[in-house]
N, C-alpha and C positions, 0 to 999 in steps of 0.2 A: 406667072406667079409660081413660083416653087411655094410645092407641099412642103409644109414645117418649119420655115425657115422663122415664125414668133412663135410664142407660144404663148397661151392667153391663159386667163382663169381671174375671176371672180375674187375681189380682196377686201372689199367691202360693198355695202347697199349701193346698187348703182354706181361703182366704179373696178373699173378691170386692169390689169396688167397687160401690157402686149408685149414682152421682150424678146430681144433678139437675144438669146441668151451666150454670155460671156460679154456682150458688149453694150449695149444701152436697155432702156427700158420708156416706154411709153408709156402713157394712162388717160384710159379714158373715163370721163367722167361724165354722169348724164342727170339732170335735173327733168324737173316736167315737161318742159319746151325744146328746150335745145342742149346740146354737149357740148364736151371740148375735150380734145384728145390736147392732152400736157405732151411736147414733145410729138416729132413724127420720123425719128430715129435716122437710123442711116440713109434713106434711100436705096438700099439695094433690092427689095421687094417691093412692091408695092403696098402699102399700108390701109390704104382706104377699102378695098376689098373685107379687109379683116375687120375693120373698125363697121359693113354695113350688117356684117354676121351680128355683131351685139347691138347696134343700136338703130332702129328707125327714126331717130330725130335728127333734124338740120345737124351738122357739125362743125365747130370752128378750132381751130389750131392756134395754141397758148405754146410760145417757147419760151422756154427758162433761161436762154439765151443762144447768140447764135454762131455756137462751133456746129462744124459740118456734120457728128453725130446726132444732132439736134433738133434739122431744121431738113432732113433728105428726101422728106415728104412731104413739102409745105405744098409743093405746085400741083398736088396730086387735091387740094383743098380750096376755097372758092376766098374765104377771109382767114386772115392770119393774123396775130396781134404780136408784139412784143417791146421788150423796154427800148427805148431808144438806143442805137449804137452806132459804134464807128467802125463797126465789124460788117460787112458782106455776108451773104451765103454765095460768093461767086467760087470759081472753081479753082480747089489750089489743086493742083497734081501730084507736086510731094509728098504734100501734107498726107492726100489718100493714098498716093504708092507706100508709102511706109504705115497705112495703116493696113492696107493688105497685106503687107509682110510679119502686120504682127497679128491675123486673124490666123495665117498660114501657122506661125510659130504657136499660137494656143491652141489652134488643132491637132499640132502634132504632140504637144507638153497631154494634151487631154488624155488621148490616147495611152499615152505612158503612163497618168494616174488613174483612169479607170478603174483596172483589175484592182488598185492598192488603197482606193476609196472602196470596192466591193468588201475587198476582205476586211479593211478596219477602219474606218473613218466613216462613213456612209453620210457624206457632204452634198454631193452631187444631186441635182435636183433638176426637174424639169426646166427651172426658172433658167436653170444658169450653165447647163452641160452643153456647152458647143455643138450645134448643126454646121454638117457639110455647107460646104460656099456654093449657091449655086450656079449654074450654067451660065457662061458672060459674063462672071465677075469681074472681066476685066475692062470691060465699058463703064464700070462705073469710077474709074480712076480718074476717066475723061469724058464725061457725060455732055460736054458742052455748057450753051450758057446756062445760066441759072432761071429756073422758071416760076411763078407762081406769083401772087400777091405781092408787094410792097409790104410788109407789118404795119397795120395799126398801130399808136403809140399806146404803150400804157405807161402811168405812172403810179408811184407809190401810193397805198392807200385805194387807188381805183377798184373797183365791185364789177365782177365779170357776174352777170344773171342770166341764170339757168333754168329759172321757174319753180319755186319752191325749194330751191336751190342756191346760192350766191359762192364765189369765191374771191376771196380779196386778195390783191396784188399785196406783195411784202418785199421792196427792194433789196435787196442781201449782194453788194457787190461784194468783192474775193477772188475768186474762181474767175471772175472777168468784170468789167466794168456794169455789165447791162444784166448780170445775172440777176434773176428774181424766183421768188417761191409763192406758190398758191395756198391760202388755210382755206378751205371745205366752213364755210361758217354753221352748214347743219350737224355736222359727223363728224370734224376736227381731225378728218384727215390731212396733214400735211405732204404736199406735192415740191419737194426739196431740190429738185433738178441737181446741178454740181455742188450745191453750196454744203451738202452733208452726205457721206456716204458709209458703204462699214469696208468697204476694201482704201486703199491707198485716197486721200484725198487730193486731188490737184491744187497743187499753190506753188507751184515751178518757174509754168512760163514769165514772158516778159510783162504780162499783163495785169496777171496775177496783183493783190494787194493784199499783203498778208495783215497790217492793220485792221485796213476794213474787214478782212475777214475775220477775226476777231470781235469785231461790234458788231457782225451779221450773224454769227453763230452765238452770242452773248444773248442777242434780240430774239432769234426762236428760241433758245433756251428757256429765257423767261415770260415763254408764250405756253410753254410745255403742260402747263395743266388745263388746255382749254386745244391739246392736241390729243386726236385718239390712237393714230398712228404714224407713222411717216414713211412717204413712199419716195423711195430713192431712184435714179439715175443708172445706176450700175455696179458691176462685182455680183454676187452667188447669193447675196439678201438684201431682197430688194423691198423688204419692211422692216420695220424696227420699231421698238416698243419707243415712248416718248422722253423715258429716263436718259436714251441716246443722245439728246438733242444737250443734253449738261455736260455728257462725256467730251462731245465735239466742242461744246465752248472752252471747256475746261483746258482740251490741247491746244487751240487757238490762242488761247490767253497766257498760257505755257511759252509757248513759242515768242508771240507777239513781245512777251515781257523778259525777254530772256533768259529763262530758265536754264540756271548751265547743268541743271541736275537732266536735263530732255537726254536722251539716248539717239543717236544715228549712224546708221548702214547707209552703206552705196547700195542704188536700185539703178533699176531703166525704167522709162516708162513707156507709153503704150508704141510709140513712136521713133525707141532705138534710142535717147538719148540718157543720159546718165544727170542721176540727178541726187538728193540726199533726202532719207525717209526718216524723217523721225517719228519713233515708237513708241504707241501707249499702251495702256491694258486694254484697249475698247478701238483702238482704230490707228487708222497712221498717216501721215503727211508728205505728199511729196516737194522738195523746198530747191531751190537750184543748187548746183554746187556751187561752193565757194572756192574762189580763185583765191 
C-alpha cells in the first residue's frame, strides 16, 4: 500500500471521504450495523485497508455505476450491489493506458500551478492536490481478469439498511445507462456519483443520454429540500451545498431544449479526446463534438 495515496476526512455523522485526489472520490458511510463504501475507486491502491481504519462494521460496496474509476476495488470486498448493466468491469487496456497518461499530464499541470495557487488563488486542498503515482503503476493498466462479486441488482426505489440508518436507491441514467444516486434518509446526504459534479460533467461518450439526463438532474433538483448536502464523484469539490442540484438541472435543461443562447469551447477530456464544453455560471458540460 502506498502511504497517501487517499486521503480521508470526516464530512458528516458517520460518513467519510476517501479520495484519490484529482481523480475519483469514495464514501463511506456507516449506520448501526453495517456500511457501505459508495464507489471503491480506481484500484490502484488498495482501498479496504483504509476503509478498516474508520470503520469496524461488516462492509458492502454500492457503485453508482460501473466505469473502471468506479468499481477498482470491488474484488477487494465480499458483496457488491449495483444497478443492472450492460457494462463489464472487465479489463479494457486503452481505456487505462490513456488514463495514465492523463494522471502523468495532471501531475505535471499540478506542479506548474502550485507556486501560482500559493501566491493567489489558495484552491488547492488536501481533497484534491495530486499524489505521486505509486510504485508499479504500470500493472495496473493490465491487472488481468476482473475479480470480485457478481453485483447484486438494485433497482429504483430499493432501501439499502444500515441500522438506524437507510439509503434509498434513486435511478439517474445520463452519464450511462445504470448510473444511480444514494439519499442518506437520516441526514440527507446525497451520494451523486457521475450524475452531478462542480468540475466538467460527463455527457460526451457514446452512452451517454443527454435527455435522460435532464429528467435525472430535474428529479434530484426537486428532491433538494430534503437534501443536506451532496457528495460528489470528482474535480477539487467534492461537497456542495443543495442549491447546486437546481444549477445542474437548470444546465441540463438548457442543453436538453436547445438553448442557442448556451455558450461552448473545445476541451479534452480525461482520456485525450476532444469534445465540446458547454459554460454556465455554476459548472459545465462535456457534449461530443459535432461533426
Amino acid at each position: 500500500m502506498s502511504p497517501g495515496w487517499f486521503h480521508v476526512r470526516p464530512v458528516a455523522r458517520g460518513v467519510w471521504l476517501l479520495a484519490e485526489p484529482s481523480h475519483v472520490n469514495s464514501w463511506l458511510v456507516a449506520g448501526d450495523d453495517r456500511a457501505v463504501l459508495v464507489d471503491s475507486g480506481l484500484g490502484i491502491v488498495p482501498i479496504r485497508p483504509v476503509v478498516e481504519t474508520l470503520c469496524a462494521l461488516p462492509v458492502d460496496v454500492v457503485n453508482t455505476h460501473r466505469h473502471l474509476d468506479h468499481v477498482g476495488g470491488n474484488g477487494e470486498f465480499p458483496r457488491v450491489s449495483a444497478f443492472p448493466s450492460a457494462t463489464t468491469t472487465g479489463v479494457d487496456r486503452a481505456e487505462r493506458a490513456s488514463y495514465l497518461s492523463w494522471m502523468r499530464e495532471v501531475l505535471a499541470a499540478a506542479a506548474a500551478y502550485r507556486p501560482l495557487d500559493d501566491r493567489y488563488f489558495h484552491l488547492l486542498s488536501a481533497d484534491s492536490d495530486p499524489r505521486p503515482l505509486p510504485d508499479g503503476i504500470e500493472r495496473w493498466v493490465d491487472p488481468g481478469p476482473p475479480s470480485g462479486p457478481e453485483p447484486s441488482p438494485l433497482r429504483d426505489g430499493d432501501v439499502v439498511e444500515l441500522g438506524g440508518r437507510t439509503l434509498t436507491v434513486l435511478h439517474t441514467p445520463g452519464h450511462s445507462p445504470d448510473s444511480i444516486c444514494l439519499l442518506d434518509d437520516r441526514d440527507g446526504v446525497l451520494f451523486a456519483g457521475d450524475t452531478v459534479n462542480t468540475g466538467p460533467v460527463y455527457a460526451q461518450a457514446a452512452e451517454c443520454d443527454l435527455a435522460a439526463f435532464a429528467r435525472s438532474t430535474a428529479r434530484l433538483a426537486a428532491l433538494a429540500s430534503d437534501v443536506s448536502l451532496v457528495a460528489m464523484a470528482h474535480f477539487g469539490r467534492g461537497v456542495a451545498e443543495p442549491a447546486y442540484l437546481h444549477e445542474i438541472a437548470s444546465a441540463f435543461h438548457r442543453l436538453a431544449s436547445g438553448d442557442p443562447t448556451v455558450s461552448y469551447r473545445p476541451a479534452r477530456d480525461c482520456e485525450g479526446d476532444e469534445v465540446r464544453e458547454a459554460v454556465f455560471d455554476a459548472c459545465s458540460v462535456y457534449l461530443p463534438v459535432v461533426e
